[in-house]
C-alpha positions as CSV (number, residue, x, y, z in Angstrom):
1,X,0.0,0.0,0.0
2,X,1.3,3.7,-0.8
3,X,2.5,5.6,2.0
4,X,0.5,8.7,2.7
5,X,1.9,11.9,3.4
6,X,2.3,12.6,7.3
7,X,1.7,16.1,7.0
8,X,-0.9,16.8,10.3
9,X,1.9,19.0,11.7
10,X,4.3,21.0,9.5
11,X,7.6,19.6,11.3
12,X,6.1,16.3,12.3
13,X,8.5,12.9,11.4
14,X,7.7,12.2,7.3
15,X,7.7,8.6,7.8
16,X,4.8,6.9,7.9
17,X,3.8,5.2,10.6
18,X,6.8,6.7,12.7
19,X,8.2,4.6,14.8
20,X,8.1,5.2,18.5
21,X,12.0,4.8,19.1
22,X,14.8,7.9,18.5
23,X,16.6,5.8,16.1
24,X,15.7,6.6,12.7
25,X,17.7,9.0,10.6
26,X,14.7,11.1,10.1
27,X,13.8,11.8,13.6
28,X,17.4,12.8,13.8
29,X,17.4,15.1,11.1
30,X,13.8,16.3,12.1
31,X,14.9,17.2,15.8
32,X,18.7,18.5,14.5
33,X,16.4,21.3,12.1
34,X,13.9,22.3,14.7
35,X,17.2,22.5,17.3
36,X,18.3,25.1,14.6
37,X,15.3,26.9,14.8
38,X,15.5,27.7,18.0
39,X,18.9,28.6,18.5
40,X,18.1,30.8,15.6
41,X,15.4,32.8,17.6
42,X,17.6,32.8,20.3
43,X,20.5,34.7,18.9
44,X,17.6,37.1,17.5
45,X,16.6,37.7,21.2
46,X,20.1,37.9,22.5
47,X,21.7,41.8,23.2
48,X,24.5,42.8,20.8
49,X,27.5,42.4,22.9
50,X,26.4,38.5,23.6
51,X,26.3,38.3,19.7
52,X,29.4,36.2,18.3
53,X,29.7,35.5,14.7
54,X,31.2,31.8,15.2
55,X,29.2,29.9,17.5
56,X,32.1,28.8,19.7
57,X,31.1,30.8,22.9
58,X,30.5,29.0,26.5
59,X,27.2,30.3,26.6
60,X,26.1,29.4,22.6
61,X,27.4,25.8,23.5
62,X,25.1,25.7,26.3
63,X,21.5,27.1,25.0
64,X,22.5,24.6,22.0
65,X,22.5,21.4,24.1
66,X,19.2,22.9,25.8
67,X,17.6,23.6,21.8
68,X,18.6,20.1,21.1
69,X,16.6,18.7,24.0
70,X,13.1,21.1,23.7
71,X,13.3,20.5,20.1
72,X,13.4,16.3,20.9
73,X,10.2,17.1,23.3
74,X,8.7,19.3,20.6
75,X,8.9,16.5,17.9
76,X,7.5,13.6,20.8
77,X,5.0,16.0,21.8
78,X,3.6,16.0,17.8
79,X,3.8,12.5,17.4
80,X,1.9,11.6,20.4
81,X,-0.5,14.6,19.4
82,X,-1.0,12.7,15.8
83,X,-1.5,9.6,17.3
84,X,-4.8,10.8,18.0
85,X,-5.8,10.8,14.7
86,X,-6.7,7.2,13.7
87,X,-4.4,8.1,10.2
88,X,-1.6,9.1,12.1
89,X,-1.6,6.4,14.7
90,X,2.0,4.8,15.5
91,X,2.1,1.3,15.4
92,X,3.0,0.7,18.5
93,X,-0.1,2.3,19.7
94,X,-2.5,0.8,17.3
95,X,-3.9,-1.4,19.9
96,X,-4.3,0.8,22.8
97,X,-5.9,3.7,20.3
98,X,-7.6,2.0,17.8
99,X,-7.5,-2.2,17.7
100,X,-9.4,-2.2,21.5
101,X,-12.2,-0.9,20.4
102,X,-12.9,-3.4,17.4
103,X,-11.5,-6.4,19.3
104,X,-11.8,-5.9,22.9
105,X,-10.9,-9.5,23.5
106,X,-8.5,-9.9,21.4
107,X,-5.5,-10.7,24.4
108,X,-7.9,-13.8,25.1
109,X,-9.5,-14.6,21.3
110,X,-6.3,-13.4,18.8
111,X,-5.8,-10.7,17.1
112,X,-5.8,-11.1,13.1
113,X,-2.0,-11.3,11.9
114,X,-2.3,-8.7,8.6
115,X,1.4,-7.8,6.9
116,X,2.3,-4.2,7.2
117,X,2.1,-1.7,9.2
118,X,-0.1,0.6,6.9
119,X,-2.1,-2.3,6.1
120,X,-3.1,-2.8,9.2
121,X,-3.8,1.0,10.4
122,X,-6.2,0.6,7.6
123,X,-7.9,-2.5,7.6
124,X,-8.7,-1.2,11.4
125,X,-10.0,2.1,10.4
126,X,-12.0,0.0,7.8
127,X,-13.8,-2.2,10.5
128,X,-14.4,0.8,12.6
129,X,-16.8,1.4,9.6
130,X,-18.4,-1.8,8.9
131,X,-19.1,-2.1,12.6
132,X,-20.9,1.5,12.6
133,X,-23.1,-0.2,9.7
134,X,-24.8,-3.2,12.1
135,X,-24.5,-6.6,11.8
136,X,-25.7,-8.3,7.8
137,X,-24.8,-10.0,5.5
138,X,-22.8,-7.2,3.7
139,X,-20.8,-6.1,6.4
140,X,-19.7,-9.6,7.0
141,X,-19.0,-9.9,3.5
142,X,-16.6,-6.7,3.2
143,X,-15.2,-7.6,6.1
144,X,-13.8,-10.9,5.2
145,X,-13.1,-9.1,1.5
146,X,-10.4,-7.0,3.8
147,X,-8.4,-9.8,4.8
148,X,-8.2,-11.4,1.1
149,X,-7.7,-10.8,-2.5
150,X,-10.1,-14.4,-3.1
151,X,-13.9,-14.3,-4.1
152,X,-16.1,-14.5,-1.3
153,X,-19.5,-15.5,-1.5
154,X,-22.0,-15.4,1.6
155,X,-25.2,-17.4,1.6
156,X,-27.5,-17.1,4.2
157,X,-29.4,-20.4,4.0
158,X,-32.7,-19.3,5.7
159,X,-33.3,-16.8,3.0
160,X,-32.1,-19.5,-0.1
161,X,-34.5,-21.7,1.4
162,X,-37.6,-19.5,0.8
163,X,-36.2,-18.3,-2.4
164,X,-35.6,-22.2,-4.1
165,X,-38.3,-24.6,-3.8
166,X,-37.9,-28.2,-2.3
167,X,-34.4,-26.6,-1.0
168,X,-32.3,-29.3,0.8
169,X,-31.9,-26.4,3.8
170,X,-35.3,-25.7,5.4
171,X,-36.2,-23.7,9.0
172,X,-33.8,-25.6,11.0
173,X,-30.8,-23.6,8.7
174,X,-32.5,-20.5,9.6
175,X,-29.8,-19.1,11.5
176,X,-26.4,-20.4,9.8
177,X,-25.0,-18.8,6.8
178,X,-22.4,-20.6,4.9
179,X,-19.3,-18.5,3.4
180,X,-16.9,-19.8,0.2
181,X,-14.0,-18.9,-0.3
182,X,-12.4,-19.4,-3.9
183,X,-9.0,-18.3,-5.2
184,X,-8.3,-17.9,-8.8
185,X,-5.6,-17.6,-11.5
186,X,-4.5,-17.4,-14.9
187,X,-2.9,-20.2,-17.5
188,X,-2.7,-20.1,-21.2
189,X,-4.5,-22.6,-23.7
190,X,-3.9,-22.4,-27.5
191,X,-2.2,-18.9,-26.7
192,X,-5.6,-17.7,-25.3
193,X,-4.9,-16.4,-21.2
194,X,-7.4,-17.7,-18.8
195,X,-8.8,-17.9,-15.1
196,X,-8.5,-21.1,-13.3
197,X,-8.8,-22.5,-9.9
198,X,-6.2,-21.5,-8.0
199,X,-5.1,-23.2,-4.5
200,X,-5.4,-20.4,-1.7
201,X,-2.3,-18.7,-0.3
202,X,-1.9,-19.3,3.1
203,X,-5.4,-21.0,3.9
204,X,-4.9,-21.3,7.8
205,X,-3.9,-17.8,8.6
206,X,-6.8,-16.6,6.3
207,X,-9.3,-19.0,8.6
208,X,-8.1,-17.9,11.8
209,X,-8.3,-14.0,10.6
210,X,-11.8,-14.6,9.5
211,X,-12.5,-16.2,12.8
212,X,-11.7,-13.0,14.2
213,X,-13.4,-10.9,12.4
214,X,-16.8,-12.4,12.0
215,X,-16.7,-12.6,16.0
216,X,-16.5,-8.7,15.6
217,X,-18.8,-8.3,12.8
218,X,-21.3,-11.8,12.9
219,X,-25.3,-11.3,14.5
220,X,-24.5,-13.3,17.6
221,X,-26.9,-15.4,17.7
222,X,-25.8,-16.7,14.2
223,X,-23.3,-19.8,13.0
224,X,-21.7,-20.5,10.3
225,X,-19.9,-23.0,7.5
226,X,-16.2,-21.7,6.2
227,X,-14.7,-23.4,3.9
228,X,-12.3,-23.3,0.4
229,X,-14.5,-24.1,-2.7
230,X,-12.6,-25.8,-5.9
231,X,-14.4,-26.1,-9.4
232,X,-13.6,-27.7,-12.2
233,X,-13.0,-25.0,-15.4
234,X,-12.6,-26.8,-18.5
235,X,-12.4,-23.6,-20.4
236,X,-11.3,-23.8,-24.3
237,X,-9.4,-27.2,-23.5
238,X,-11.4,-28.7,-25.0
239,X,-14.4,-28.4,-28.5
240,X,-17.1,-31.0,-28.3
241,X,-20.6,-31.8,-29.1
242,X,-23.1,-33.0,-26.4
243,X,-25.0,-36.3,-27.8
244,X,-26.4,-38.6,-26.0
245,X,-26.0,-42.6,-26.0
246,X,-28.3,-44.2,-23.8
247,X,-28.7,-48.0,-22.2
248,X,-31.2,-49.4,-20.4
249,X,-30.7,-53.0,-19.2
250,X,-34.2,-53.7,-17.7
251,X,-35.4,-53.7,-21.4
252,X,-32.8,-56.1,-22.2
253,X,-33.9,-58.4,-19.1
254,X,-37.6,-58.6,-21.2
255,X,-35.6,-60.6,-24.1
256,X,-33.4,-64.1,-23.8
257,X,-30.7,-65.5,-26.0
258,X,-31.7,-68.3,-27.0
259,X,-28.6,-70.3,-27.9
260,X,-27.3,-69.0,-24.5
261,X,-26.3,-71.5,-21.5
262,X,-28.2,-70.5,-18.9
263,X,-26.5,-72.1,-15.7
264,X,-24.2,-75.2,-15.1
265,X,-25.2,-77.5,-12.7
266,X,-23.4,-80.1,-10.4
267,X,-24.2,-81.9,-7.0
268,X,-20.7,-82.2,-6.1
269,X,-19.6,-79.3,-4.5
270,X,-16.6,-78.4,-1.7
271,X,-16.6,-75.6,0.3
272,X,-12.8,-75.6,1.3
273,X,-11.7,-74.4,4.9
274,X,-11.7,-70.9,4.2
275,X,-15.6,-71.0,2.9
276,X,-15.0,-68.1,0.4
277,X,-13.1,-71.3,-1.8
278,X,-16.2,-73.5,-3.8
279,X,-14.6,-75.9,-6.0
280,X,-16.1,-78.8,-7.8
281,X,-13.4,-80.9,-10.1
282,X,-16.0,-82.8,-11.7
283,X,-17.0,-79.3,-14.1
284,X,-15.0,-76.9,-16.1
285,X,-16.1,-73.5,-15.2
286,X,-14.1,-71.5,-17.9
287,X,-17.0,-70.2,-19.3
288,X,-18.6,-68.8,-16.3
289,X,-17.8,-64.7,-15.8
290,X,-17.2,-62.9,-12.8
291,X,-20.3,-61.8,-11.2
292,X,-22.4,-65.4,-11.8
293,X,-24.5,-66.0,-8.8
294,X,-23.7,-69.3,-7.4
295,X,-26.9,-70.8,-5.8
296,X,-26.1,-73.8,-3.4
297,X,-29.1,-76.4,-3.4
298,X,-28.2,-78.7,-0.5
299,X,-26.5,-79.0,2.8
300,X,-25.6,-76.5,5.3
301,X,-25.0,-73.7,3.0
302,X,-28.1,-73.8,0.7
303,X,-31.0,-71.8,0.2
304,X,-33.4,-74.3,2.0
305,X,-30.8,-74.2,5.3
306,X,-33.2,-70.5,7.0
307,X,-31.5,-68.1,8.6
308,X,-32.0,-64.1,8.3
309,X,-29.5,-63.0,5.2
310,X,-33.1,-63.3,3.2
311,X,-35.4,-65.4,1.7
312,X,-34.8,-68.2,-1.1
313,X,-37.4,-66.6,-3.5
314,X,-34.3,-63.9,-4.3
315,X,-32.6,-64.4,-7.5
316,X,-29.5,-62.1,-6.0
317,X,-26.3,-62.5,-3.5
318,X,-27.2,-61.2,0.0
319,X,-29.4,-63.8,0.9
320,X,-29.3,-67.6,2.1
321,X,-27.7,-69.9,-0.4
322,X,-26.5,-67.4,-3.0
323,X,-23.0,-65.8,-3.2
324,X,-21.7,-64.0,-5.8
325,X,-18.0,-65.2,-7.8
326,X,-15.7,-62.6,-8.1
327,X,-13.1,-64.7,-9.7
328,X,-12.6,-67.6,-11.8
329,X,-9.2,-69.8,-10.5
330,X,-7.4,-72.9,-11.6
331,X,-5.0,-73.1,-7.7
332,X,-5.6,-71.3,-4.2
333,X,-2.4,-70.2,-3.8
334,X,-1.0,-70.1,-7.3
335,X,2.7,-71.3,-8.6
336,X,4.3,-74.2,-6.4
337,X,8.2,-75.2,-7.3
338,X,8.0,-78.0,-4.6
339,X,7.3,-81.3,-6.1
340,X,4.6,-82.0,-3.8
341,X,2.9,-86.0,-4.2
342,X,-0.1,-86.7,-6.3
343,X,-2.8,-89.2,-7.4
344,X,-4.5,-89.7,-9.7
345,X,-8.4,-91.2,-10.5
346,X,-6.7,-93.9,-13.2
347,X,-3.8,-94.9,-10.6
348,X,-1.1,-92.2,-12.3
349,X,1.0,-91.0,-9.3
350,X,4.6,-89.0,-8.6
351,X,5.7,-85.6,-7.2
352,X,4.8,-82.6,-9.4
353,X,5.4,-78.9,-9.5
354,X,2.9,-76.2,-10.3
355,X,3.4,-73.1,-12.6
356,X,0.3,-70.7,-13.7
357,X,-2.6,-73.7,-14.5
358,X,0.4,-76.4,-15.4
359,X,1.6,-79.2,-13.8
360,X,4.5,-80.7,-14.8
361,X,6.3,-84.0,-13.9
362,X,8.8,-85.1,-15.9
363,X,9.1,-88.4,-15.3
364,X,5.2,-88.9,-16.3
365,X,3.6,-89.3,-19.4
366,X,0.3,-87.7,-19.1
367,X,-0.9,-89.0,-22.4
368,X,-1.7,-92.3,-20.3
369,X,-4.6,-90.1,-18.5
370,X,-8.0,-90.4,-19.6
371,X,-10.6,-88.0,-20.2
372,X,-12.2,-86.4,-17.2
373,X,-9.1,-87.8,-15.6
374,X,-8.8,-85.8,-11.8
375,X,-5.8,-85.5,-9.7
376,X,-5.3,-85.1,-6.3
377,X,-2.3,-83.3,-4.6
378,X,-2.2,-84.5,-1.0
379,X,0.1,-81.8,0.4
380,X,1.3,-78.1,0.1
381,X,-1.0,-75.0,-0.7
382,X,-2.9,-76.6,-3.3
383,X,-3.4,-79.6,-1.8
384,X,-7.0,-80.7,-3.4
385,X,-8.8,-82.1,-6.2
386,X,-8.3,-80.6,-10.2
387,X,-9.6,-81.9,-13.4
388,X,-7.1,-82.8,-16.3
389,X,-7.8,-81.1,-19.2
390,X,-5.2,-80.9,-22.1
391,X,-1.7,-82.2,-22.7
392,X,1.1,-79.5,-23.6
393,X,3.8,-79.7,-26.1
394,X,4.6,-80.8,-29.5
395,X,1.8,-83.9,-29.4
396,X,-0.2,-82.2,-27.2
397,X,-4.4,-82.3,-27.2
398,X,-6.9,-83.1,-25.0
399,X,-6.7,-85.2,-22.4
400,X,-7.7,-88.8,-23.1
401,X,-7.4,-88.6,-26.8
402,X,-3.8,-86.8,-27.4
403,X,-0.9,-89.4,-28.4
404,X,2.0,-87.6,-26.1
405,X,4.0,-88.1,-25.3
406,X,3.8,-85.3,-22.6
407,X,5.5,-84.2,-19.2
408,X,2.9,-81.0,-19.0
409,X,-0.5,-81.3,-18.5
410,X,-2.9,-78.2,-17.9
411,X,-5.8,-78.5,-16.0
412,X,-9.6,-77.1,-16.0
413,X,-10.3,-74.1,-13.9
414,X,-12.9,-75.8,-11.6
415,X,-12.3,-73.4,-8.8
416,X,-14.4,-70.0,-8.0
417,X,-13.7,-67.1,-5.0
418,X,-17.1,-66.0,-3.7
419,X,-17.2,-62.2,-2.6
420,X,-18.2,-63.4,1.4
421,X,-18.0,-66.3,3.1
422,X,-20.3,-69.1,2.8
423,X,-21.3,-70.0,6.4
424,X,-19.8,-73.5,7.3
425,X,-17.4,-75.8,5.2
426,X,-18.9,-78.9,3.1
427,X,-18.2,-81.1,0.8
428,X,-21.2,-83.1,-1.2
429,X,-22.9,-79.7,-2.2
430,X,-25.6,-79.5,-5.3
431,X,-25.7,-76.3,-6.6
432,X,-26.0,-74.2,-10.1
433,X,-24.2,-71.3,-11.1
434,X,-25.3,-68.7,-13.9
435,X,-23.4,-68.9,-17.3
436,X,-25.1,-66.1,-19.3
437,X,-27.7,-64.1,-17.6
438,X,-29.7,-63.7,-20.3
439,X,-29.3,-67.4,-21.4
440,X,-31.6,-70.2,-21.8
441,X,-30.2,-73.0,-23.0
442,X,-30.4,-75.9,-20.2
443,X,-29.4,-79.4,-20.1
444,X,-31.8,-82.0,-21.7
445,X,-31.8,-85.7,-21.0
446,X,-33.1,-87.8,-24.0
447,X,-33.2,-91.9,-23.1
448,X,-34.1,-95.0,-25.2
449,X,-32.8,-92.8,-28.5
450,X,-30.6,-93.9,-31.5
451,X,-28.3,-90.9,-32.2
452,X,-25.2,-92.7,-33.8
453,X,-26.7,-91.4,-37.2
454,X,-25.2,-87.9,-36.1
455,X,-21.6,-89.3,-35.3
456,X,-19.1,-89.8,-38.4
457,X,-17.4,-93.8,-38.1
C-alpha cells in the first residue's frame, strides 16, 4: 500500500507510521532542524554584545544542548498529538488507540495477523466502519473481502431456502449462513490467457483471521460454515458436441438368448476351509464370468438351510444360499516349485510342481490319463482335487485322446472365490451357477434314442 503523506503537523517525522524509538535518521534530522530553529530565535533575542559570529562561545554551547533537547520534546510531543488521529496512529499504539475498540478481546480470542504496518492501520479504520453499519450479510462480506484478495461468496441459508423450492436447507438452517472462499488464477491454452482455480495462499492464517473478524462483525446469535471451494474449469481445453448414447438393461432383461447357457449345474460341490473357496473338479467353469451368482441347493450352506441374510425366493447374493463369484481360478495359492505327491483317478501318481494352471512331472507321461481324468495333490497349498484337461507340447491335445508323449498337462479351472463367506465348510454340495444371464439353454436328458446317425465312423 502507498504511503501517505504525514503532513498533520508542518515539522512532524515524514515517515509513515513513525516509529516510536529515536533511532531513525529522520527523527534525527527532524529534531537536529527544529534544534536550529531555535537557536536561531535565540541569537535574535540575544543583546548585541552577547552576539558572536562563530558559534564557539561557552554560553552558545550551552542554549545549543538545551535547543537540542526542547526541540526532541517538541517532535514527541507532535507525534503523540498525531497519534490521535486514527491516520496518524504509531504502530506501537495501534492497539491501545484504535485495535481495542474493534476487538476488545482480542488478548484472550487473537488478534488477526495482517502484513504491514499501513495495512493494518487501515484495515482497522476499515472495521471501525463496517461495525458503525450493524450486523448483515454485507458487512460480514466486506469484512472478510479486507483480509483477502479471493472471491467471497456469503449465503445465508434461511433466506435460499424460501427463495428455491424443495431446497435441501429448510427452518432448522434458519440461523447459519455458509461462506466460500475461492481463489483464482491465470494459465494459457492455445495462446488464449485464462482464469482457473487456483489453491489459496496461506489458507490457515486466512481462517483464523476470519474467525476473528466475523466474531467482531457476525449477529450473535448466528453460526456459520467456512470453507475453500474448488471447481472444475474446462475452459477452451477442450471443443465438443453434447450427444447422447443411452442403455437401459431392464429392457434387455424382457428378451433371452436363445442359444445361451443359462446355468451349469453339479451336485458335487466343496466348500474348502476358508468357505469363500467352492470348488467342484467334476465341471469346467471357464466359461462362467465374474459376477455369476452361485446358488447352493443342499447342505448346510443352501437356500433351503433359513437363517436371516433373506429369503430363497431372491434371484441375488445377499441372501441364504447365494453368493456372488468374483473370480474364476485354476489353484488357491498359485505357482508351487516344490514337487509335492499326487494321485490320480486312473492310478497315475509321482511328485509334481505347479506353474500358472500347469503341472509338470517329468518323469510322467500324461498321455496315459484319460478324459475327465482328476488328480489329487495330498500336500502343500494346493493340496486338493483338479480336473485334467489338455496335454502340452509338440503332441499335445486333450486329455484322453492326445498321443503324447507329454511331461505337461494343464488343468480345468474348476475353482471360484465368492465375494463373502459361505457360512460352514462342506463337501457333497448341489448347486447351479449362472453362465449367461440372459441365457436359456439348459441341459436336456433324451433316453431310449438312436443318435449314432449324427456321429461320423
Amino acid at each position: 500500500m502507498a504511503e501517505e503523506t504525514k503532513d498533520l503537523l508542518p515539522s512532524m517525522v515524514a515517515q509513515n507510521p513513525a516509529p516510536a524509538g529515536e533511532d531513525s535518521q529522520d527523527r534525527k534530522q527532524k529534531v537536529r532542524d527544529q534544534a536550529d530553529r531555535i537557536m536561531e530565535v535565540f541569537y535574535l533575542l540575544l543583546p548585541s554584545n552577547y552576539v558572536s559570529q562563530v558559534r564557539g562561545p561557552f554560553y552558545s554551547i550551552q542554549f545549543q544542548a538545551a535547543a537540542e533537547v526542547l526541540a526532541n520534546f517538541q517532535i514527541t510531543a507532535q507525534e503523540i498529538f498525531a497519534d490521535a488521529s486514527f491516520s496518524y496512529t504509531r504502530t506501537e499504539y495501534l492497539y491501545q488507540i484504535l485495535g481495542s475498540l474493534v476487538f476488545p478481546v482480542a488478548n484472550e480470542k487473537g488478534w488477526p495477523t495482517i502484513e504491514g504496518d499501513v495495512t493494518y492501520r487501515t484495515f482497522l479504520r476499515n472495521m471501525i466502519n463496517l461495525l458503525l453499519q450493524g450486523a448483515t450479510a454485507e458487512t460480514v462480506q466486506d469484512g472478510i473481502e479486507l483480509l483477502t484478495d479471493a472471491t467471497i461468496e456469503v449465503i445465508e441459508k434461511g433466506v435460499e431456502a424460501r427463495k428455491t423450492p424443495n431446497s435441501a436447507w429448510g427452518p432448522q438452517d434458519q440461523f447459519v449462513f455458509e461462506i466460500n472462499v475461492s481463489d483464482t488464477g491465470t494459465v494459457t491454452s492455445n495462446g488464449v490467457l485464462i482464469e482457473s482455480q487456483a489453491f489459496p495462499v496461506d489458507p490457515f492464517t486466512l481462517y483464523e483471521n476470519v474467525r476473528i473478524v466475523l466474531r467482531a462483525l457476525k449477529p450473535a446469535h448466528t453460526l456459520y460454515d467456512y470453507r475453500h471451494l474448488f471447481t472444475e474449469s474446462f475452459g477452451p481445453f477442450f471443443s465438443a458436441s453434447l450427444s447422447w448414447d443411452m442403455e437401459n438393461y431392464y429392457y434387455q432383461d424382457f428378451r433371452g438368448y436363445c442359444v445361451g447357457a443359462k446355468k451349469l449345474i453339479g451336485t458335487t460341490g466343496v466348500t474348502l476351509t476358508d468357505r469363500t473357496l467352492f470348488s467342484d473338479a467334476a465341471r469346467d467353469f471357464s466359461s462362467l464370468s465374474p459376477g455369476a451368482i452361485l446358488t447352493i441347493l443342499s447342505g448346510v450352506n443352501s437356500i433351503h438351510a433359513g437363517g436371516t441374510e433373506g429369503t430363497s425366493a431372491s434371484t441375488d447374493e445377499g441372501y441364504v444360499g447365494r453368493y456372488r463369484v468374483v473370480a474364476v481360478l485354476y489353484f488357491p495359492v498359485g505357482d508351487d516349485a516344490t514337487p509335492r505327491a499326487y494321485t490320480t483317478t486312473s492310478g497315475l501318481s509321482g511328485t509334481a510342481t505347479v506353474s500358472g494352471n500347469t503341472i509338470e512331472d517329468s518323469s510322467q507321461n500324461w498321455a496315459l490319463a484319460l478324459e475327465g481324468e482328476i488328480l489329487t495333490f495330498s500336500s502343500g497349498p494346493n493340496a486338493g482335487s483338479y480336473r485334467l484337461k489338455f496335454l502340452e507340447g509338440n503332441n499335445g491335445g486333450p486329455v484322453g485322446f492326445a498321443s503324447g508323449p507329454a511331461t505337461k498337462v494343464g488343468i480345468a479351472p474348476s475353482l471360484l472365490r465368492l465375494r463373502r463367506r459361505m457360512k460352514y465348510a462342506a463337501t457333497g454340495q448341489s448347486y447351479e451357477v449362472t453362465v449367461d444371464r440372459l441365457g436359456k439353454q439348459t441341459t436336456r436328458e433324451v433316453t431310449g434314442e438312436d443318435v449314432t446317425l449324427y456321429f461320423l465312423t
